[in-house]
C-alpha positions in Angstrom: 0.0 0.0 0.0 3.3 2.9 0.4 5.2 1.1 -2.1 7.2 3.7 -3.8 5.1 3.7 -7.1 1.8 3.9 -5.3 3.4 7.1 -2.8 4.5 8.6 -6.7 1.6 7.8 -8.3 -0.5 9.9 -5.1 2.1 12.7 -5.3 1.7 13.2 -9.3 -2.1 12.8 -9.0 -2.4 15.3 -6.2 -0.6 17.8 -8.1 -2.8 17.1 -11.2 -5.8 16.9 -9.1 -5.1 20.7 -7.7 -4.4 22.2 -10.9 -6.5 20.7 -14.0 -9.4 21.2 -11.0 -8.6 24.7 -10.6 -8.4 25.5 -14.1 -11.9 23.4 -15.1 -13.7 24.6 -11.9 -12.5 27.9 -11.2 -11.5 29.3 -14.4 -12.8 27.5 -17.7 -16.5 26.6 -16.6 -16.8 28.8 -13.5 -19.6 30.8 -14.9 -20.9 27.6 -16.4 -21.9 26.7 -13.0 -22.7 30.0 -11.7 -25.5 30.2 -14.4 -26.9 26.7 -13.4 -26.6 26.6 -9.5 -29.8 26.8 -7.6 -28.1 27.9 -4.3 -25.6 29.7 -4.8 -23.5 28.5 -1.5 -19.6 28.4 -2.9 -17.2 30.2 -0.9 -15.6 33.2 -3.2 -12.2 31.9 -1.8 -11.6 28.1 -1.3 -9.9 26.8 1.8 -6.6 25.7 0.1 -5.4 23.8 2.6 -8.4 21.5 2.8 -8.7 21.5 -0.5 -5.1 20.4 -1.2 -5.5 17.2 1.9 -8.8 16.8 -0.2 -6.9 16.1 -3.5 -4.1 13.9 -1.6 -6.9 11.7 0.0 -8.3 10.9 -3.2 -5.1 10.9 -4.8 -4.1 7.7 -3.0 -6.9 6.1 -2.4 -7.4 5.5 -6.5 -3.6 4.8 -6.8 -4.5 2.0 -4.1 -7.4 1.0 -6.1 -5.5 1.2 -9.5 -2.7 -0.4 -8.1 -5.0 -3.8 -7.4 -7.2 -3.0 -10.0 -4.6 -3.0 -13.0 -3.2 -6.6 -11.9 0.2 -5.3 -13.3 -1.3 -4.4 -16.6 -0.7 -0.6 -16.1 -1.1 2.1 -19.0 -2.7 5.4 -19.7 -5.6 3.5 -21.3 -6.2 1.3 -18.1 -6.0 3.9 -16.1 -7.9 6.2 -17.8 -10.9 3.7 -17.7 -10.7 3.1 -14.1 -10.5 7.1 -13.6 -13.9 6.7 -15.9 -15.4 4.6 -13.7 -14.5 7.2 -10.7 -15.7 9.3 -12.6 -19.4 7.5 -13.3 -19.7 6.6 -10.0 -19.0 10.8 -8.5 -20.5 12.1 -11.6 -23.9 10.6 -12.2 -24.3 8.2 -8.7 -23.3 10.5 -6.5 -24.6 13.7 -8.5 -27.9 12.3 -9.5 -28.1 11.4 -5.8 -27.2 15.2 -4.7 -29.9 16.8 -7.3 -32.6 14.3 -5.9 -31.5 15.4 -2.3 -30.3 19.4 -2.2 -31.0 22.3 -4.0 -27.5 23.1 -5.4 -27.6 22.9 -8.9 -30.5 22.4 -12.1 -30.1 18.8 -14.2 -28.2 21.0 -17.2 -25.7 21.4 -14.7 -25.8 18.4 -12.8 -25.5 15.9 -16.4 -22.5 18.6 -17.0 -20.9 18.1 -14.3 -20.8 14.2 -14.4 -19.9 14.1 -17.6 -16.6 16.5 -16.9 -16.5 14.2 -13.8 -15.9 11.5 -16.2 -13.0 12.8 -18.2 -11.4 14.9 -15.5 -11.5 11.1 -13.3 -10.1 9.6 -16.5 -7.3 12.0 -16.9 -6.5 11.3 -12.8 -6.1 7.4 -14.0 -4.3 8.0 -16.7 -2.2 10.1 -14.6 -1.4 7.5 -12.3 -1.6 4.7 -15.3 1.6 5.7 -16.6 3.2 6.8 -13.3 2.6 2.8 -12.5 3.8 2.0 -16.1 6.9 3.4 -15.8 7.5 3.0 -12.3 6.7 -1.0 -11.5 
């Protein structure tokens, strides 16, 4: 579980994580959201700090996953499938789940955001799919 391709693999994520999110979330589709939020509840200034552990957590918990998942077959392409599958599951489960429960956003936004969900997950596992590649 710390082998020294997984602990790589979290690092490299985590600073993907932090700034591809930061770029599609607060700069490129920013007003995106703004126009389809219900509630409009976002801080103007994100706690960074949190934010940052946030990205480390789930950083290494889908190297751990991708390192038992690929069985030793690691690529970009595996990895980017598994990120997919994050992806469905945060995107449309757990978003689909949020619109039927909260007020936070209309289903434009919400089928929006699982489907960047599913390529920004997929770019995470491809991310750490090559890391493993190269590294086991």
């Amino acid at each position: 579980m710390f082998s020294k391709t997984n602990l790589l693999a979290t690092v490299i994520a985590t600073v993907v994580f932090f700034f591809l999110g930061y770029a599609v979330w607060g700069f490129a589709l920013a007003g995106y959201f703004e126009e389809h939020a219900t509630n409009n509840i976002m801080r103007e200034m994100p706690n960074m700090g949190t934010l940052a552990l946030s990205n480390l957590i789930m950083s290494f918990a889908m190297s751990t996953l991708y390192g038992k998942w690929g069985s030793g077959n690691y690529s970009a392409s595996s990895g980017f499938s598994f990120g997919a599958w994050i992806g469905i599951f945060v995107g449309f489960g757990l978003g689909l789940l949020w619109y039927s429960t909260s007020d936070l956003m209309d289903m434009t936004g919400t089928i929006t955001e699982a489907v960047v969900d599913i390529l920004f997950y997929g770019i995470i596992g491809a991310v750490i799919g090559l890391v493993y590649q190269k590294t086991s």
